[in-house]
C-alpha positions as CSV (number, residue, x, y, z in Angstrom):
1,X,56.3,29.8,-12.9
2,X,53.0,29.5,-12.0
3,X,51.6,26.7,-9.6
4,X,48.7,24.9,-10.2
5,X,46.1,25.4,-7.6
6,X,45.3,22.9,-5.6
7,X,42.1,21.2,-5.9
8,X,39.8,21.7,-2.4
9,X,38.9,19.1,-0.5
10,X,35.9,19.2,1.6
11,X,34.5,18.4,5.0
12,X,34.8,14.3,5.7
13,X,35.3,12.8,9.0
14,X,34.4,10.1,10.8
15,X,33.2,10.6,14.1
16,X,31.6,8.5,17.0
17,X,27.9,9.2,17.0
18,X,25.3,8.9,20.2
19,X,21.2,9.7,20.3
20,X,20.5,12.6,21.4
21,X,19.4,10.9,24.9
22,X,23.1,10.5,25.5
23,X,24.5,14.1,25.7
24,X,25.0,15.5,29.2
25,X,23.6,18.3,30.5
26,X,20.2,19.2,30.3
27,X,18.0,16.9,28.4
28,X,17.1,18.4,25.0
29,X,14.5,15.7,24.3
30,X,12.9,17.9,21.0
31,X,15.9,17.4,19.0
32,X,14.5,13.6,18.6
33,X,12.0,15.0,16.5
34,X,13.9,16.9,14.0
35,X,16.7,16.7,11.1
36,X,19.7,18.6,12.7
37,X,22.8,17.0,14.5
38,X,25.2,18.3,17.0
39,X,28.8,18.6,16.4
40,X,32.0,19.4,18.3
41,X,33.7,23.0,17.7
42,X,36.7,21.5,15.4
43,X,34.3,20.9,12.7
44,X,33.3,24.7,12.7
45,X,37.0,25.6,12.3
46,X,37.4,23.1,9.4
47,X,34.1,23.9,7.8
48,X,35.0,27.9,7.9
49,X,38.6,27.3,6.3
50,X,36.7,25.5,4.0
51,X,34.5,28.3,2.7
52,X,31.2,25.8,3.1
53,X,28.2,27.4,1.8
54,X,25.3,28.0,4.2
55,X,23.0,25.8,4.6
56,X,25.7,23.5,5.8
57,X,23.9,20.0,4.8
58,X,25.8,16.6,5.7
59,X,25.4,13.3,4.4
60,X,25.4,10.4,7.0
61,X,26.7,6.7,6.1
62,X,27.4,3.9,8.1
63,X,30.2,1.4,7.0
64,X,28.8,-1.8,7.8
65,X,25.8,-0.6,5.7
66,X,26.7,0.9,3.2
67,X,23.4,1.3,1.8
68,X,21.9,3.2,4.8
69,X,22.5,7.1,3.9
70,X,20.7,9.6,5.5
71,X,20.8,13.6,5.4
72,X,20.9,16.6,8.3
73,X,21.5,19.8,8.6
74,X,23.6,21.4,11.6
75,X,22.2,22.8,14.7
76,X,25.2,24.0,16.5
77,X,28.5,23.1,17.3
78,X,28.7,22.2,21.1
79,X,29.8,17.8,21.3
80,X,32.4,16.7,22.7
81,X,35.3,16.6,20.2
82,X,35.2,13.3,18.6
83,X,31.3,12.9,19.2
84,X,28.6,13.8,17.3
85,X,24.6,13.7,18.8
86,X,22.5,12.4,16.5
87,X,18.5,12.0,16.2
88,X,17.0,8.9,17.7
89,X,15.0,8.3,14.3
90,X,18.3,8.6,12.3
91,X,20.6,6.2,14.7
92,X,17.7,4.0,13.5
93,X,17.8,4.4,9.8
94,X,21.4,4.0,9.7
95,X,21.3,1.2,11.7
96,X,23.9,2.1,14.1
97,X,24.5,1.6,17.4
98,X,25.4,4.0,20.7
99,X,29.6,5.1,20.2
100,X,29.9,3.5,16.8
101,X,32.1,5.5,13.8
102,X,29.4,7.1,11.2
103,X,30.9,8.7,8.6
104,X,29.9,12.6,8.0
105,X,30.1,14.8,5.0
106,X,29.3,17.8,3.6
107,X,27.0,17.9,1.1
108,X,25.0,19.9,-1.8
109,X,21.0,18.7,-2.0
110,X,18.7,20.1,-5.2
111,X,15.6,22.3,-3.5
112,X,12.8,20.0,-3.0
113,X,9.5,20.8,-4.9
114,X,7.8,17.4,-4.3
115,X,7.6,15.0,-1.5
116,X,5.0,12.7,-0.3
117,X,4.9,11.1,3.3
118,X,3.3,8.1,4.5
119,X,2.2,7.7,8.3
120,X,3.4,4.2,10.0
121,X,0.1,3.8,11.9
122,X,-3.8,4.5,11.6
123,X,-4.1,6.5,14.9
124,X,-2.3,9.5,12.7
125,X,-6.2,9.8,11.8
126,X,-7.0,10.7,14.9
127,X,-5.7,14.4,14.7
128,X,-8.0,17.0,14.0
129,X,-5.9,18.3,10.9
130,X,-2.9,16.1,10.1
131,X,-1.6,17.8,7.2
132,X,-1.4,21.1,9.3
133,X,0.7,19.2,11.4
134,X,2.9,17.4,9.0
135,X,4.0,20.5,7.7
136,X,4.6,22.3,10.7
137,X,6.6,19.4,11.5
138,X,9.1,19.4,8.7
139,X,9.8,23.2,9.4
140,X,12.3,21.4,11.9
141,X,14.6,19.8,9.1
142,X,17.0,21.2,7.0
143,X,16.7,18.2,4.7
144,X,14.6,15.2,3.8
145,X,15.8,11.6,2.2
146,X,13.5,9.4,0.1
147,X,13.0,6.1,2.6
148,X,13.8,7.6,5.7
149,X,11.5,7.1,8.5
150,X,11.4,10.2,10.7
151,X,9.8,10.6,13.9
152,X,7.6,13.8,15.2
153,X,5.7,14.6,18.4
154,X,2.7,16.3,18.8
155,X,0.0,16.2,22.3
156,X,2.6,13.9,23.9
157,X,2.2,10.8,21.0
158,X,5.1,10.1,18.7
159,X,3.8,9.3,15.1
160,X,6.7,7.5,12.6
161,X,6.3,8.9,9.0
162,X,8.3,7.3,6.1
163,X,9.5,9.8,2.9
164,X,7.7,7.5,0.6
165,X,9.0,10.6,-2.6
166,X,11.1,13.2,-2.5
167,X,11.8,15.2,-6.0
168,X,13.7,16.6,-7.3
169,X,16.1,13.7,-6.2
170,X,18.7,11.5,-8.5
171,X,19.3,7.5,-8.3
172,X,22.6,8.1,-6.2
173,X,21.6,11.2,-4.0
174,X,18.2,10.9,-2.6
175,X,17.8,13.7,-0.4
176,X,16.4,17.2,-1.2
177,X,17.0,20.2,1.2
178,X,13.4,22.1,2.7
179,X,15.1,25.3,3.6
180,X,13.5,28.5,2.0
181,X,11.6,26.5,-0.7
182,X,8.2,25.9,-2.2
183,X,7.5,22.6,-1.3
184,X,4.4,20.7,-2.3
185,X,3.4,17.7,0.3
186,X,1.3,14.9,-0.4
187,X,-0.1,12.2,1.8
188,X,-0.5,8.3,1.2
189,X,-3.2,6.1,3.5
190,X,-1.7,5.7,6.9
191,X,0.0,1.9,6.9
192,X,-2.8,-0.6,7.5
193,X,-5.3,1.7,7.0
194,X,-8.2,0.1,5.0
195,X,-11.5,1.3,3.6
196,X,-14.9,0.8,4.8
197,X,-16.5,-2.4,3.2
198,X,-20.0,-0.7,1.8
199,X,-22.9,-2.9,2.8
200,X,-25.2,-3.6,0.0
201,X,-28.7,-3.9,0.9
202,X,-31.0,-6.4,-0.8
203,X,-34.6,-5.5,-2.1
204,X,-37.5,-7.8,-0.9
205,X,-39.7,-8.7,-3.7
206,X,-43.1,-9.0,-2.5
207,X,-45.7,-10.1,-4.6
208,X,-49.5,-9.8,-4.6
209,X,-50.4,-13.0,-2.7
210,X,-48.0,-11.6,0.0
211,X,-49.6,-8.3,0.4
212,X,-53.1,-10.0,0.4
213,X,-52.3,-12.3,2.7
214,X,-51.1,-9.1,5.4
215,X,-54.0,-7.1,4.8
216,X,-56.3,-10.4,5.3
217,X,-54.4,-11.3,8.4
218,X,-54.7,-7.8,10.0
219,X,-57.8,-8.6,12.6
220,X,-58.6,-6.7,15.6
221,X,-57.2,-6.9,18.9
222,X,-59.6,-7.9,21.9
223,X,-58.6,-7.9,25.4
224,X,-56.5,-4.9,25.6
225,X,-58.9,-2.1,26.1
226,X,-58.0,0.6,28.7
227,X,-60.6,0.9,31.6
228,X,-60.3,4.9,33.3
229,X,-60.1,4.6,37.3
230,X,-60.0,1.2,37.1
231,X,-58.8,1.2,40.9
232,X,-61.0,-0.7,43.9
233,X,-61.0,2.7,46.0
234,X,-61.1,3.1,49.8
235,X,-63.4,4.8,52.1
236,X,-63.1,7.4,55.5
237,X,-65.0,4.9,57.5
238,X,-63.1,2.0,56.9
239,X,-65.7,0.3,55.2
240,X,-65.9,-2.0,52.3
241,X,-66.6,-0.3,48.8
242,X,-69.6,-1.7,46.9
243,X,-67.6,-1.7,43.8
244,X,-65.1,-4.1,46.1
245,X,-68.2,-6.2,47.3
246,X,-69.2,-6.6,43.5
247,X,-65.9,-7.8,42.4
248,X,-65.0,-10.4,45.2
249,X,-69.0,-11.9,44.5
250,X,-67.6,-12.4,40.7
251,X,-70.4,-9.6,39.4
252,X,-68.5,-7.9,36.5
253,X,-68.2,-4.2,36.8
254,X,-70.5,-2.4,34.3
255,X,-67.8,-0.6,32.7
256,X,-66.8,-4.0,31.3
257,X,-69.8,-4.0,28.9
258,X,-68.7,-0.8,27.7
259,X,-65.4,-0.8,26.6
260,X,-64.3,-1.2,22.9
261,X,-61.7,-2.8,21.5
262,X,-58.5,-1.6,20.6
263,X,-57.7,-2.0,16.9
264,X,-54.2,-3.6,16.2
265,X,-51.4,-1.8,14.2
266,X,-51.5,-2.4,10.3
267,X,-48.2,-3.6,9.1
268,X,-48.5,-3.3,5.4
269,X,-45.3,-4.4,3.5
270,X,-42.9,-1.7,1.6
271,X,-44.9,-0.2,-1.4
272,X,-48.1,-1.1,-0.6
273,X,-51.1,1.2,0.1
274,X,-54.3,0.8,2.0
275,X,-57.4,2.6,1.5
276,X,-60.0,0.6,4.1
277,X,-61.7,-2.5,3.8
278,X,-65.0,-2.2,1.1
279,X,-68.0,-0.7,2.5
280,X,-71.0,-3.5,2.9
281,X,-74.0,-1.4,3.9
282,X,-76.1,-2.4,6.7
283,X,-79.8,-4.3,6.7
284,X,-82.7,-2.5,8.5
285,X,-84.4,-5.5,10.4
286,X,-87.7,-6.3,9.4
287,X,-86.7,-6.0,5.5
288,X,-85.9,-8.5,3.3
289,X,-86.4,-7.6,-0.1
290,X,-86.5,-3.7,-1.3
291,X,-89.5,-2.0,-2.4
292,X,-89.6,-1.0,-6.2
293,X,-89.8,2.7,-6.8
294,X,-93.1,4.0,-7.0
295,X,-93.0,5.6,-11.0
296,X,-93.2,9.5,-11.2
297,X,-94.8,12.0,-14.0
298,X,-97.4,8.8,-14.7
299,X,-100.1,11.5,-15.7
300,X,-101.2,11.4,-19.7
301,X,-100.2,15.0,-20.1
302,X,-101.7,18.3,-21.7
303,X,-100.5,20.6,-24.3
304,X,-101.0,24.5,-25.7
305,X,-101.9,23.6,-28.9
306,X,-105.5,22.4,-29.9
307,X,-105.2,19.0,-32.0
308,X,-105.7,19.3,-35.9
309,X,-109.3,18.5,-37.0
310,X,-109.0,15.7,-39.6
């Protein structure tokens, strides 16, 4: 007789997980800001008797919440056995703390085609080309899972970004794997980011009795005329000027007689035009009343042809 085979189980163990910050040896600090955990050599043995399909993708839960599940791929085998290194941003989603049990699982994802991410503060805006860096930045995870809130670095800032969409994903499994696919990224206003309020600028109406009353109150300025070497001077000798002499004895300086005044800025209101002030012609002194033109061609006139005798 024949036996039935024996269904396969797969890869599902519980192990106690630490941030990356933990692990001994030399600090790996980049592994903070990426989607891959470390686990300890037995899981390779039990993953390779398993016949687990690359990419080996692993779904993360914590017990005491239940409803925190997260997604990572595997970036080598080389914890402690019983230990598994995890992402900072990931101990965080699952809300679990240093040397607790996580459970860890293998797992199938769809390939992504969609996902749209969502930056946790405005000063995202700050960098030159954020999408550039957004997607260099998820070529270091194997996986992404709608509501997680990952962490990348770039010019020595850490920037939070949550996985506002990820599709194709189902109700129960919302992760999608980013290995060797076509994926399309869009971007949602950093949080708190808010538009600029548009100022709205009032027109003045300006009637006629206002731009009368600016033309008719445009007068000339006195006082401010410019006077050329206006200085008192100094002579070899050491004695006084005349010009100096003059001006202590309260004469005024000839110069003074002469200057003109300055006419003052016309500030004419928005719209308006001004062509000069109407032209009054000037009286010759000595003339009151004009003299009537003298009548030309006044002569009785002669013609070519003689008159017709009657």
């Amino acid at each position: 007789m024949h036996g039935t085979p024996r269904q396969q189980r797969g890869f599902d163990e519980y192990y106690r997980v630490y941030s990356i910050a933990m692990m001994p040896g030399n600090e790996r600090d980049n592994l903070n800001y990426g989607g891959k955990i470390l686990l300890p050599p037995s899981a390779l043995a039990k993953l390779s008797v398993l016949n687990i399909a690359y990419p080996m993708l692993f779904q993360l839960s914590n017990d005491q919440h239940k409803e925190k599940v997260s997604h990572a791929g595997v970036l080598e085998f080389i914890a402690e056995e019983g230990k598994a290194y995890l992402p900072q941003w990931m101990m965080n989603t699952l809300l679990i703390q240093e040397g607790s049990l996580a459970r860890i699982k293998n797992t199938s994802l769809p390939l992504g085609r969609f996902v749209k991410l969502q930056p946790q503060s405005v000063d995202f805006l700050d960098i030159t080309d954020p999408k550039a860096v957004l997607e260099k930045a998820i070529g270091q995870f194997s996986c992404l899972t709608q509501g997680d809130i990952i962490t990348i670095k770039y010019n020595g800032r850490l920037y939070d970004i949550l996985i506002v969409e990820a599709r194709p994903g189902s109700a129960i499994n919302k992760g999608i794997s980013v290995i060797e696919t076509d994926l399309e990224v869009d971007f949602e206003a950093p949080l708190g980011y808010k538009e600029p309020e548009r100022v709205q600028k009032t027109a003045k109406v300006i009637t006629p009795a206002d731009s009368m009353s600016s033309i008719e109150g445009h007068t000339v300025a006195e006082g401010r005329s410019f006077a050329a070497f206006g200085g008192s001077g100094n002579r070899l000798s050491g004695k006084a000027n005349a010009l100096n002499i003059k001006e202590e004895s309260g004469a005024t300086p000839k110069s003074a007689f002469n200057e003109k005044p300055i006419p003052a800025a016309l500030h004419l209101p928005h719209g308006k035009l001004f062509f000069g002030y109407p032209i009054v012609p000037l009286k010759k002194p000595g003339i009151e009343t004009e003299q009537p033109e003298a009548p030309k061609f006044t002569g009785p006139g002669q013609t070519l042809r003689a008159a017709k005798k009657k």
